[in-house]
N, CA, C and O atoms as CSV, one atom per row, in Angstrom:
chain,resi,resn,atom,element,x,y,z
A,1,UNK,N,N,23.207,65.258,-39.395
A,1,UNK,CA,C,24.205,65.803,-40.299
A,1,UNK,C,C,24.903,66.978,-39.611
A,1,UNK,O,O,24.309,67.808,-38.924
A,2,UNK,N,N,26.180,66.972,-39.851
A,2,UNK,CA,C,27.184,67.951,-39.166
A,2,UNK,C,C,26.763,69.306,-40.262
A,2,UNK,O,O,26.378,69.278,-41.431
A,3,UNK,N,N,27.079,70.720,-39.117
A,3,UNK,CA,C,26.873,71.697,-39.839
A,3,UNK,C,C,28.146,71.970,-40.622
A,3,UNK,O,O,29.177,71.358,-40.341
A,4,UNK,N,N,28.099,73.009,-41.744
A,4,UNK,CA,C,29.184,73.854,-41.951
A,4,UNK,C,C,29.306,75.305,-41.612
A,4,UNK,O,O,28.430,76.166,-41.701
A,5,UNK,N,N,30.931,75.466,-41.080
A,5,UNK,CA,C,31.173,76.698,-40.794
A,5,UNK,C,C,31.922,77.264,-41.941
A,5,UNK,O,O,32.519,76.608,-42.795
A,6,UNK,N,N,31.831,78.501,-41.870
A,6,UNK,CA,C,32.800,79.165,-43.228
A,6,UNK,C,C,33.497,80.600,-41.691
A,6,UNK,O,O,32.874,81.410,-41.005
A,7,UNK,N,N,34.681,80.316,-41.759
A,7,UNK,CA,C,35.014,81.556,-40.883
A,7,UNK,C,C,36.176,82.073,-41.970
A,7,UNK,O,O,36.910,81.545,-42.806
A,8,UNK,N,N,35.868,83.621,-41.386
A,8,UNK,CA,C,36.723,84.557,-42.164
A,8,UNK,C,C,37.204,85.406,-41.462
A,8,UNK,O,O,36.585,85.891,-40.515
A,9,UNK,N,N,38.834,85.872,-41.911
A,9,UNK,CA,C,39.430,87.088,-41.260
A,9,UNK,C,C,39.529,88.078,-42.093
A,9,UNK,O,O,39.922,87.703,-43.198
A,10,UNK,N,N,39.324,89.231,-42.004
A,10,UNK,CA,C,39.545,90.057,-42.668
A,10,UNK,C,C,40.108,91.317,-42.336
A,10,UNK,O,O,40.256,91.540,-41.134
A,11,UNK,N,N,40.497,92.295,-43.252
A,11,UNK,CA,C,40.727,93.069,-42.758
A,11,UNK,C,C,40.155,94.413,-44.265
A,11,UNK,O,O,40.562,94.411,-45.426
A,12,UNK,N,N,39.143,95.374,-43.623
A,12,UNK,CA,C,38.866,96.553,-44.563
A,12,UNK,C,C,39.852,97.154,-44.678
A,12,UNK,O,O,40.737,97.318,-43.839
A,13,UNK,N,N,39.756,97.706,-46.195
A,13,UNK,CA,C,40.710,98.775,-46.034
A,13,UNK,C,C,39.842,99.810,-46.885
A,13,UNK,O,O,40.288,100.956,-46.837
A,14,UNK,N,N,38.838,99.660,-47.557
A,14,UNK,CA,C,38.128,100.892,-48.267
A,14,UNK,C,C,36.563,100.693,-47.764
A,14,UNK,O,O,35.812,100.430,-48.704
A,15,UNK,N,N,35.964,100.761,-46.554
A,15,UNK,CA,C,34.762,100.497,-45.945
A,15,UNK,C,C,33.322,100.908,-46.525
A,15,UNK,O,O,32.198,100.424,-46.395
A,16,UNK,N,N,33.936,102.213,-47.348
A,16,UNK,CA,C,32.404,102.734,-48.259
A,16,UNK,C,C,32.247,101.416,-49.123
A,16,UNK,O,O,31.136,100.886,-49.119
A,17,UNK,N,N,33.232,100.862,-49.839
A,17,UNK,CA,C,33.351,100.020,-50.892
A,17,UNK,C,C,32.452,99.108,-50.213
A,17,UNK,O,O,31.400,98.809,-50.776
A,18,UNK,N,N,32.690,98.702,-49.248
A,18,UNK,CA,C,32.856,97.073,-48.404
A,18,UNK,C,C,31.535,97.125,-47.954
A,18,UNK,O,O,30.946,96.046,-47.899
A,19,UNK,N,N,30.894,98.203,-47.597
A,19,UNK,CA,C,29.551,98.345,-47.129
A,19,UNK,C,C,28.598,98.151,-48.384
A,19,UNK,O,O,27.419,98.132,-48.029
A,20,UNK,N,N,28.743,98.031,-49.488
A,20,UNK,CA,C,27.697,97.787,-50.354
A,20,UNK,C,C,28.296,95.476,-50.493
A,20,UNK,O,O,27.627,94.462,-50.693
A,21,UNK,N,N,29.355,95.653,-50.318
A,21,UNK,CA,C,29.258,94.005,-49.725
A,21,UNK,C,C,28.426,93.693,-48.730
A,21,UNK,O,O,27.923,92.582,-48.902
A,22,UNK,N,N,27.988,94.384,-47.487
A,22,UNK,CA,C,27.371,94.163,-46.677
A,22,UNK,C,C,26.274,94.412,-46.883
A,22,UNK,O,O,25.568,93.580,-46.312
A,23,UNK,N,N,25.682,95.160,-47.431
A,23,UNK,CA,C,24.276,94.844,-47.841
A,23,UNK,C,C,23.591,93.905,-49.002
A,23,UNK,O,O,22.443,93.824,-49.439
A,24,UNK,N,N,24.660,93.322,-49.261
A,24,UNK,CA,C,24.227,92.086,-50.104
A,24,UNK,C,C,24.492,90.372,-49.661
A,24,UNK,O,O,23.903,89.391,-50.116
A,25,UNK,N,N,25.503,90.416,-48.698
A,25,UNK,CA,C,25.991,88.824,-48.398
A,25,UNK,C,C,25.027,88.716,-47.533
A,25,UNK,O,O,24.940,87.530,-47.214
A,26,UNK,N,N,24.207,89.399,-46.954
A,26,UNK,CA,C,23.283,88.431,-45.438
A,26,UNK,C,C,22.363,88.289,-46.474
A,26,UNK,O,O,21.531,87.569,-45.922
A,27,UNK,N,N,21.965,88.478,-47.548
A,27,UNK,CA,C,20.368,87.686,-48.277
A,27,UNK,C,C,20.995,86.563,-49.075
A,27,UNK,O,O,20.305,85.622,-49.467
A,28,UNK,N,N,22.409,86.653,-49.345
A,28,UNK,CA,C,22.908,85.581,-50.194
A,28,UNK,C,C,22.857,84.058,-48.917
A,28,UNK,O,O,22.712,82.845,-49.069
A,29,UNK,N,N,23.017,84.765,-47.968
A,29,UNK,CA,C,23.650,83.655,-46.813
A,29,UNK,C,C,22.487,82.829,-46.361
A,29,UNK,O,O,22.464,81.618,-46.141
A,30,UNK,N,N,21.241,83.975,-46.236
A,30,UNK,CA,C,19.890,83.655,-45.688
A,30,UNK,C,C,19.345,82.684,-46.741
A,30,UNK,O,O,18.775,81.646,-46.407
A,31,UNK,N,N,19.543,83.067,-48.119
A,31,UNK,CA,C,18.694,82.413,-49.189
A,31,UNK,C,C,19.456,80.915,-49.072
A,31,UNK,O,O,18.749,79.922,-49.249
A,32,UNK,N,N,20.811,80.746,-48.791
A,32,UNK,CA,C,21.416,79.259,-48.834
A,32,UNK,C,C,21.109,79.192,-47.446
A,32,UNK,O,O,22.175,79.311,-46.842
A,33,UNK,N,N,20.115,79.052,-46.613
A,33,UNK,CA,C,19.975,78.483,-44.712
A,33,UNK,C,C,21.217,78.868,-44.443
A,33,UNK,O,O,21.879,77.942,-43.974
A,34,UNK,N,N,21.599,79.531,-44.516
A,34,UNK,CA,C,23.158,79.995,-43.559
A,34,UNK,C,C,22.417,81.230,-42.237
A,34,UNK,O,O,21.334,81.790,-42.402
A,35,UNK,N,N,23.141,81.384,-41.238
A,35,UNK,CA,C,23.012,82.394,-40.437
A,35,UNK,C,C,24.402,82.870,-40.090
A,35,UNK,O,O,25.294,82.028,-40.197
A,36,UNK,N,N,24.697,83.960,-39.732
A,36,UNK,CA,C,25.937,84.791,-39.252
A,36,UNK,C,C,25.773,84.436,-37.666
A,36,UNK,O,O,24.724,84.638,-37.055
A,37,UNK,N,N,26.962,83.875,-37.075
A,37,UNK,CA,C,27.462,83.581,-35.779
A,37,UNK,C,C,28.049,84.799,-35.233
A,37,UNK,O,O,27.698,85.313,-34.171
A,38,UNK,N,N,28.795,85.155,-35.870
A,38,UNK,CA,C,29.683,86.235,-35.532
A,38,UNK,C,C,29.769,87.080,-36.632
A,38,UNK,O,O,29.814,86.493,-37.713
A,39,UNK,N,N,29.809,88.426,-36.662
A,39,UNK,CA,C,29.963,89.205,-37.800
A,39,UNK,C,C,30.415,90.688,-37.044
A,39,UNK,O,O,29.647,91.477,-36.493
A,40,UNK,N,N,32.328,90.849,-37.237
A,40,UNK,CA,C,32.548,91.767,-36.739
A,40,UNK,C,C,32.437,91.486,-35.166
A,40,UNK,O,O,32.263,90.336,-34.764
A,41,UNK,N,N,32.576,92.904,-34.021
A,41,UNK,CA,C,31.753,92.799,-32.711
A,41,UNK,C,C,33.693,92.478,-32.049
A,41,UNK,O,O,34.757,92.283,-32.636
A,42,UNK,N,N,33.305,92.572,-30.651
A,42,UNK,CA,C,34.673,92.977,-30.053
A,42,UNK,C,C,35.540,91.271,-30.099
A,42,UNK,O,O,34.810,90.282,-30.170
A,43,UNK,N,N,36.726,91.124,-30.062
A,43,UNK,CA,C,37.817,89.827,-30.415
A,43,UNK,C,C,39.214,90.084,-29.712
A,43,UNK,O,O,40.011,90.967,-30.029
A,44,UNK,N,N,39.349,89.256,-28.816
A,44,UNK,CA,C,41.063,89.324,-28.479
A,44,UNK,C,C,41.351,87.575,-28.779
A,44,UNK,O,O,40.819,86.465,-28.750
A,45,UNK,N,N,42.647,88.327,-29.083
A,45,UNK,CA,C,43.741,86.532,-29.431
A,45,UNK,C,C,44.115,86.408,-28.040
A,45,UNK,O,O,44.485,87.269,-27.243
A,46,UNK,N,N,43.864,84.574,-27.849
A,46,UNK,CA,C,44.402,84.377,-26.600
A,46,UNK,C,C,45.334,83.791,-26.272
A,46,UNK,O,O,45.880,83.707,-25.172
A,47,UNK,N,N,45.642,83.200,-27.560
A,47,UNK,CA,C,46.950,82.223,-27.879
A,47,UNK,C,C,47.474,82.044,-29.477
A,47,UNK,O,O,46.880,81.630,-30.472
A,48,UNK,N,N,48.789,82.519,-29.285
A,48,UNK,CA,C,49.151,82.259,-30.789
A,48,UNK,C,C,49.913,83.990,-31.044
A,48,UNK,O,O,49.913,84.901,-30.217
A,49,UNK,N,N,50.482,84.009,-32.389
A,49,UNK,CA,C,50.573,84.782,-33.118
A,49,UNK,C,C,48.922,85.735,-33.861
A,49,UNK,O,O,48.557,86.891,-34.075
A,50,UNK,N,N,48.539,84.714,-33.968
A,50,UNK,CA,C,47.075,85.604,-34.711
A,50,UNK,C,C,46.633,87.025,-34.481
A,50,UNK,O,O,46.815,87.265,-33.287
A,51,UNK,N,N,46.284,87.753,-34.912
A,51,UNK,CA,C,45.956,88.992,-34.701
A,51,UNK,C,C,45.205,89.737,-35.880
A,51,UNK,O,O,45.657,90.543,-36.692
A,52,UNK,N,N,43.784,89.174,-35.719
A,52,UNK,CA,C,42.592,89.236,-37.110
A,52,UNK,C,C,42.644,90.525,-36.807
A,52,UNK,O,O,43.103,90.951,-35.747
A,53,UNK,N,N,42.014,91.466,-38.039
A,53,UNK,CA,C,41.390,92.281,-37.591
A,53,UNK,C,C,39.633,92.911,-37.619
A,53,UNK,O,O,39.102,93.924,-37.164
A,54,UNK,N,N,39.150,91.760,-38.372
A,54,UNK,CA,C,37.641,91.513,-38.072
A,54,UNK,C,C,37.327,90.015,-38.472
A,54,UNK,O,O,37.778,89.526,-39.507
A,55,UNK,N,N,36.488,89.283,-37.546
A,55,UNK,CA,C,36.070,87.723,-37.783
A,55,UNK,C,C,34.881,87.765,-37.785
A,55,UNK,O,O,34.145,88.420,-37.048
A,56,UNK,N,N,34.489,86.715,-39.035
A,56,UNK,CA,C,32.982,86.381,-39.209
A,56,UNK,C,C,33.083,85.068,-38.747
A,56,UNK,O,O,34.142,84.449,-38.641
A,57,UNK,N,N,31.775,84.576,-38.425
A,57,UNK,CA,C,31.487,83.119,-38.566
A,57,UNK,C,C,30.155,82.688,-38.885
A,57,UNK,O,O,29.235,83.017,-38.136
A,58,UNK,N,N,29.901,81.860,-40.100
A,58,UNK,CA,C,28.797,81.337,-40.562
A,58,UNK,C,C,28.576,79.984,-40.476
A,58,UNK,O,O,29.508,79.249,-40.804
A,59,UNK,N,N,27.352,79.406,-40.038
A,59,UNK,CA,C,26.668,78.629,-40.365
A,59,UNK,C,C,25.790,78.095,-41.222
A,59,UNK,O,O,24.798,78.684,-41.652
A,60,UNK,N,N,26.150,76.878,-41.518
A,60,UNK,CA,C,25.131,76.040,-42.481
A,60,UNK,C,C,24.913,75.145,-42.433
A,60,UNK,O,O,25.798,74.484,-41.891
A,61,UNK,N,N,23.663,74.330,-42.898
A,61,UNK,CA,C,22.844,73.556,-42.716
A,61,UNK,C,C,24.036,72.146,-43.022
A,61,UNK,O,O,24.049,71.290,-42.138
A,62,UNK,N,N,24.658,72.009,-43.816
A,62,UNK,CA,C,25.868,71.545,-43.778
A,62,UNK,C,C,27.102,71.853,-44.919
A,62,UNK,O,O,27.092,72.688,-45.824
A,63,UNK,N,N,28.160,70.882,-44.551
A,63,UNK,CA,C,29.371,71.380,-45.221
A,63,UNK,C,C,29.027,72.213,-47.365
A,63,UNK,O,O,29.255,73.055,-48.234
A,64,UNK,N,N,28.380,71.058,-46.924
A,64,UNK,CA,C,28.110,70.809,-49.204
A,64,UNK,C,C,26.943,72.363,-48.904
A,64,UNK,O,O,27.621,73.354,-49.174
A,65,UNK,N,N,26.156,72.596,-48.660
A,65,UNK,CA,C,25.308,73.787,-48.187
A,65,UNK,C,C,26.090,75.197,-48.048
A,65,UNK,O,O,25.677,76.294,-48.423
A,66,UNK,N,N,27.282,74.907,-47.437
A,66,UNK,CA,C,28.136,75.821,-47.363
A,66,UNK,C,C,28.642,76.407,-48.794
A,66,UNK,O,O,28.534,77.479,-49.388
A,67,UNK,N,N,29.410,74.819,-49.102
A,67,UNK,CA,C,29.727,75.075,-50.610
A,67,UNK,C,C,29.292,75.742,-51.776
A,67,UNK,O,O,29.832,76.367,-52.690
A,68,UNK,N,N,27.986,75.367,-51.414
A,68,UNK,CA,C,26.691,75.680,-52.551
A,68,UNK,C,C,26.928,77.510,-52.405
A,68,UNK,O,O,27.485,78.269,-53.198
A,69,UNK,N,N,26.403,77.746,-51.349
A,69,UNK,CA,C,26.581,78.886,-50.850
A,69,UNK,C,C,27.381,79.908,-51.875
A,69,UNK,O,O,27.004,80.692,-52.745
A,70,UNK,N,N,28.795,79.481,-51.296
A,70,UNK,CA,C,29.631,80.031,-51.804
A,70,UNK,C,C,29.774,80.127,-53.149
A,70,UNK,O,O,29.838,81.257,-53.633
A,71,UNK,N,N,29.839,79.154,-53.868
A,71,UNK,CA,C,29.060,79.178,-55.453
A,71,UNK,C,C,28.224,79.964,-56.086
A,71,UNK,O,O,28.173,80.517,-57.184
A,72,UNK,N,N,27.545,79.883,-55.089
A,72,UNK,CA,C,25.925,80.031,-55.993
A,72,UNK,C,C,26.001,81.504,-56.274
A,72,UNK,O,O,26.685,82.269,-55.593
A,73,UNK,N,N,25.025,82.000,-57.652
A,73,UNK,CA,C,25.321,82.929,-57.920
A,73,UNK,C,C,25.035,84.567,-57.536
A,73,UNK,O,O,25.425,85.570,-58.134
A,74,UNK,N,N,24.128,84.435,-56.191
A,74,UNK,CA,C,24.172,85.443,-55.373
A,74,UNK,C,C,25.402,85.649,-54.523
A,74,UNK,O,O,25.692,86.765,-54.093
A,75,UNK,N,N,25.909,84.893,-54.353
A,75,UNK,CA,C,27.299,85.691,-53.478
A,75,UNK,C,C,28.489,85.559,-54.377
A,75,UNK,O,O,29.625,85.856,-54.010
A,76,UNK,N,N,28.151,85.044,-55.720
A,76,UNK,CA,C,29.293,85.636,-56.357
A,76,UNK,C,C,29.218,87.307,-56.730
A,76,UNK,O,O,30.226,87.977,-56.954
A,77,UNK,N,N,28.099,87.737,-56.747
A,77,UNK,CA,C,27.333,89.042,-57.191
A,77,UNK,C,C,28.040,89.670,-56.117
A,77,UNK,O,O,28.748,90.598,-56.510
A,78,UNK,N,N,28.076,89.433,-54.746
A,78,UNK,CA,C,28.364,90.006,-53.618
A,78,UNK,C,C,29.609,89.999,-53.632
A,78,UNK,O,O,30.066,91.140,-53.565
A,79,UNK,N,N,30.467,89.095,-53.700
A,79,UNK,CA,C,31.932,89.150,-53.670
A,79,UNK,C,C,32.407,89.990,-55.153
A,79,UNK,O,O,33.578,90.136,-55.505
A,80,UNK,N,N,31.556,90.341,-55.682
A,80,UNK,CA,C,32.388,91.210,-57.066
A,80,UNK,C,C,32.424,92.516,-56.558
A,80,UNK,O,O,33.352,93.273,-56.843
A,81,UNK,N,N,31.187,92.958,-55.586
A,81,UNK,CA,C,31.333,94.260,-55.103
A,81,UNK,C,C,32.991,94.475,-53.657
A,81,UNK,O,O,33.894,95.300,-53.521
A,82,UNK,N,N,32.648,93.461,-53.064
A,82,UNK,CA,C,33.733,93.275,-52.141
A,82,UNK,C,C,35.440,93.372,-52.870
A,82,UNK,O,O,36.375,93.961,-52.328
A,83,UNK,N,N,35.512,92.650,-54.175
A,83,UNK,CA,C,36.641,93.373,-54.580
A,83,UNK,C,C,37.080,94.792,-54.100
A,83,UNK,O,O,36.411,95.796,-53.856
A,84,UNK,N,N,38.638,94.510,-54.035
A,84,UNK,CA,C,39.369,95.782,-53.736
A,84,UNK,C,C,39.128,96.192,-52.262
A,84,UNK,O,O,40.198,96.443,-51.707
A,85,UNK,N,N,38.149,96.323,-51.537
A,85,UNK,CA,C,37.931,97.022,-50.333
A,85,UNK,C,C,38.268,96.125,-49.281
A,85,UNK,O,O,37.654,96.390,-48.247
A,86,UNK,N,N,39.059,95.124,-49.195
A,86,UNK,CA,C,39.849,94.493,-47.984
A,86,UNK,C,C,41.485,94.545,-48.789
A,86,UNK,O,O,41.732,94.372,-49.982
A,87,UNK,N,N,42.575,94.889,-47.489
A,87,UNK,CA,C,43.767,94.816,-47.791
A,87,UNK,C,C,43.982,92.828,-47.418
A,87,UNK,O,O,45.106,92.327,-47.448
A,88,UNK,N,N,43.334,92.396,-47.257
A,88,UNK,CA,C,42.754,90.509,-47.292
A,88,UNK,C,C,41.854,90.104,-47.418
A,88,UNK,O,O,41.069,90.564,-48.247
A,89,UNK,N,N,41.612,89.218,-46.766
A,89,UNK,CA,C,39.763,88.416,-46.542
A,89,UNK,C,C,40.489,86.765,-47.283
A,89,UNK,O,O,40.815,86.567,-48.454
A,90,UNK,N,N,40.556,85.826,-46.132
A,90,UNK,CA,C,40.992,84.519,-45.746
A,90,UNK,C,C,39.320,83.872,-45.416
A,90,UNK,O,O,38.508,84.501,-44.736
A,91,UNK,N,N,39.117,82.930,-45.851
A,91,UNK,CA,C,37.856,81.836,-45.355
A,91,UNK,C,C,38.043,80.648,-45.281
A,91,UNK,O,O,38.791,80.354,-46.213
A,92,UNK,N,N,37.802,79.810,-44.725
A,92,UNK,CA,C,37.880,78.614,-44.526
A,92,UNK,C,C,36.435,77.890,-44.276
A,92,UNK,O,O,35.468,78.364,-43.680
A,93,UNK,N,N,36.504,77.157,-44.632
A,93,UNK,CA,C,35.358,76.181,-44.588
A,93,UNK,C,C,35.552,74.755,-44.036
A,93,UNK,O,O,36.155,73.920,-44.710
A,94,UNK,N,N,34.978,74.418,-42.641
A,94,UNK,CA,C,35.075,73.847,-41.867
A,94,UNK,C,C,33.846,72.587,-41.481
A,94,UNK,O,O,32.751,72.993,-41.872
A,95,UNK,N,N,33.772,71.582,-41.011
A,95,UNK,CA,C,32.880,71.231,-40.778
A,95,UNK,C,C,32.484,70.527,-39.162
A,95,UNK,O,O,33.280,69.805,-38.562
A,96,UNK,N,N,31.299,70.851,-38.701
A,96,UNK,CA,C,31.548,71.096,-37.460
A,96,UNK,C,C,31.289,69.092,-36.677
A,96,UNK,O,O,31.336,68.123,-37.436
A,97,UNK,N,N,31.076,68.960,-35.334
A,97,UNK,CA,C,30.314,67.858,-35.249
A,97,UNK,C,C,29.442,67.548,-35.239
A,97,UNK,O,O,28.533,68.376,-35.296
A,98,UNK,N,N,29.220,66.487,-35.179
A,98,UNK,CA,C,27.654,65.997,-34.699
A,98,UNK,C,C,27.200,65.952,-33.582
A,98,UNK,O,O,27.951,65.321,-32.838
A,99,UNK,N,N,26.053,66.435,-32.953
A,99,UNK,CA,C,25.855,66.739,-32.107
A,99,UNK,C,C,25.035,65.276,-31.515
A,99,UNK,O,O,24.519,64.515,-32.333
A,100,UNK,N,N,24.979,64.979,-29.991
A,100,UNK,CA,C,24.270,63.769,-29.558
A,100,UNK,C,C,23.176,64.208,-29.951
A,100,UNK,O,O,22.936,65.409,-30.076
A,101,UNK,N,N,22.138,63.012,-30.265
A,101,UNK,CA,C,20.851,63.042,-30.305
A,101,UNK,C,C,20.255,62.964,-28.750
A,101,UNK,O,O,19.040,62.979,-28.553
């Protein structure tokens, strides 16, 4: 089964706020088998217009896992605190390949 990714751009704009998001989405992520790929950490665009100004990337066990995730009612708890403290925050949910056996 192919994993799911959930990647996000964001950008803070009230960080005290945003930091009590962060101490709640990595147990929401952990409790659905998700792990953080990327969270934050240094990024240049190498092609394109794009110009994030912080990228996450998560993994999950797969796409519907992802979904769940996002649903479920620990990271809705988390995203109520995250209100207001990004001037954005874009996600996408992706699904990756299958890897050879």
């Amino acid at each position: 089964m192919a994993y799911g990714y959930l990647i996000v751009d964001m950008n803070i704009s009230d960080l005290e706020q945003y930091k009590q998001y962060m101490a709640e989405a990595p147990a929401a992520v952990k409790a659905a088998g998700g792990e953080y790929l990327v969270r934050g950490g240094k990024l240049e665009s190498m092609e394109g217009d794009w110009q994030p100004a912080r990228m996450a990337i998560l993994r999950f066990p797969s796409f519907d896992a992802a979904k769940q995730f996002y649903d479920g009612e620990m990271y809705r708890q988390a995203r109520a605190k995250r209100a207001g403290a990004t001037s954005y925050f874009n996600m996408v949910l992706v699904e990756g390949v299958e890897a050879p056996i």
